[in-house]
N, C-alpha and C positions, 0 to 999 in steps of 0.2 A: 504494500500500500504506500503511493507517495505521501510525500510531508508534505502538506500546505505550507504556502509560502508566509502566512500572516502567523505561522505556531513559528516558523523559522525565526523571522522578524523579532516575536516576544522571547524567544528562546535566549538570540541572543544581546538582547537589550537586557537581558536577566544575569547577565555573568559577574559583572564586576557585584551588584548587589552579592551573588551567591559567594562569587571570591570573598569579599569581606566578611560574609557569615562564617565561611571555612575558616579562615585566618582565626576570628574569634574564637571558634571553638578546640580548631588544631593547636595555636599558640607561634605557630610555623609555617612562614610562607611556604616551602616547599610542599608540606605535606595536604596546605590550602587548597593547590594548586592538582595537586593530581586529586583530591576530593575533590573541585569542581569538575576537574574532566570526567572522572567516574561518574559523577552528578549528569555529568551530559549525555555522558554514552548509555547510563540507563536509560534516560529520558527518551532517549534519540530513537533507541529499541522498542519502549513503552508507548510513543505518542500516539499508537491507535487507541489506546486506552485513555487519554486524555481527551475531556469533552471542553470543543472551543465555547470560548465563550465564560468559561468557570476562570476562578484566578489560577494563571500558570505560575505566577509566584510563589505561591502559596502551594503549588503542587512540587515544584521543583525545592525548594527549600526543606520539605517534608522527606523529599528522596535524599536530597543532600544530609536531615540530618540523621535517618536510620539508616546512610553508609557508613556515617563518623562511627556510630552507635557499635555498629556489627563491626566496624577493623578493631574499636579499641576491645569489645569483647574476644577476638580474635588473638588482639594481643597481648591479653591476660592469662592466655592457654599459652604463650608460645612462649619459648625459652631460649634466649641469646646466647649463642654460641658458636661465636665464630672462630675461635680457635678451636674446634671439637673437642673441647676438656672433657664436656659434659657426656658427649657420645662416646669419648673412646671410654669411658667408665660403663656403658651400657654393651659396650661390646663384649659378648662373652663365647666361650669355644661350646661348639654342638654338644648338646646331649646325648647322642645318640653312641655316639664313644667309650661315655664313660657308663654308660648303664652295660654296652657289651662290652667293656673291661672288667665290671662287677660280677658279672654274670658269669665269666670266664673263672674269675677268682673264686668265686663261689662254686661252680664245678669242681675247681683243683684242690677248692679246702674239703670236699667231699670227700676225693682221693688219700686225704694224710692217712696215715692210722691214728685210733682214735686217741690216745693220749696226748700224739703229738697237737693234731686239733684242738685239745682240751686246751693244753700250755699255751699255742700261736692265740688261742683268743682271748686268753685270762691276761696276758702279758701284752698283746698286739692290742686288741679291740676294744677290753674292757679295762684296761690301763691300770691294772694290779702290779705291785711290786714284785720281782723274784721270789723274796720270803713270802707276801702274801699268796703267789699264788703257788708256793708249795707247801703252805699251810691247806691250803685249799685242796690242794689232790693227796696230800698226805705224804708227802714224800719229800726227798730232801733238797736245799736250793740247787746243789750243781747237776740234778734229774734235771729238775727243771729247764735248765739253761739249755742243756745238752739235749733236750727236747725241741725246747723255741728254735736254735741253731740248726737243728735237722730239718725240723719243718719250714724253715724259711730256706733252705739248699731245696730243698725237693720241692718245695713251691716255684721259686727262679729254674730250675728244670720242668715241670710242666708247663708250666708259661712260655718257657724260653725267657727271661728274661736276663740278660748278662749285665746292666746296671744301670744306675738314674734314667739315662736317656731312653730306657724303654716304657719309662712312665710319663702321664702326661702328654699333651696336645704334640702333636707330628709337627716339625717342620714346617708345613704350608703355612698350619694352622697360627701358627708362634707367627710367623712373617707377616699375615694380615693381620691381627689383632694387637700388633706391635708390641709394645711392655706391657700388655695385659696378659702375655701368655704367663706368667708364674701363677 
């Protein structure tokens, strides 16, 4: 549908009024200024919906001030971050790794014999002291030890694992996430 030429007219004999509303309410010419344009380019989109003849002032200043209205709600959601401090703290490595690394673990803890399992968890998992947890199985601290010691060799052979770097996010993983990989 064309514009009539007399909404064009009023439209833009309405600018500087709107500019100076914007201004008032932004505090910023800049940000005035691209609020009247938004202001316009609604309008511009809208004017079938506008009935000549009613006040376009009063129409266009109503668009102008539920634009303000809806950026600054806009920008009370959003979070300034332009050196991505904020994101790289939300960047975190797949789940789906470490649930099938748990799942692995938990297979191979199945594997130990059971004493050994007894001691890796009372010492590993449940954070028992040597003496406490050979008060716990009844027996003396250096069982103990020589328990935990076995079950963590025979655990690093079912795993495969030969040391640190076999635990923890892979290489790719480390390089996109940058110093978030620890």
């Amino acid at each position: 549908m064309a514009v009539s030429a007399e909404f064009k007219t009023e439209l833009l004999a309405t600018i500087p009024s709107l500019r100076a509303f914007a201004v008032s309410l932004s505090q910023n010419a800049d940000k005035a200024d691209d609020l009247v344009q938004e202001t316009l380019v609604k309008a511009w989109d809208k004017h079938a919906s506008f009935q000549m003849g009613t006040n376009l002032k009063a129409w266009l200043f109503t668009i102008l001030r539920n634009e303000f209205y809806s950026q600054m709600r806009k920008r009370g959601r959003e979070v300034q971050d332009s050196e991505g401090i904020m994101t790289e703290r939300l960047a975190v490595h797949p789940s789906q790794d470490g649930k099938l690394d748990l799942a692995d673990f938990r297979e191979a803890l199945e594997m130990l014999p059971e004493d050994q399992r007894e001691a890796i968890i009372l010492i590993g998992a449940s954070g028992f002291s040597y003496e406490e947890a050979a008060a716990i199985c009844e027996c003396a601290v250096g069982t103990i030890k020589s328990r935990v010691s076995r079950a963590r060799a025979r655990l690093q052979d079912i795993l495969q694992v030969s040391g640190e770097a076999d635990y923890g996010p892979d290489a790719i993983s480390t390089q996109v996430l940058g110093s978030n990989a620890a």
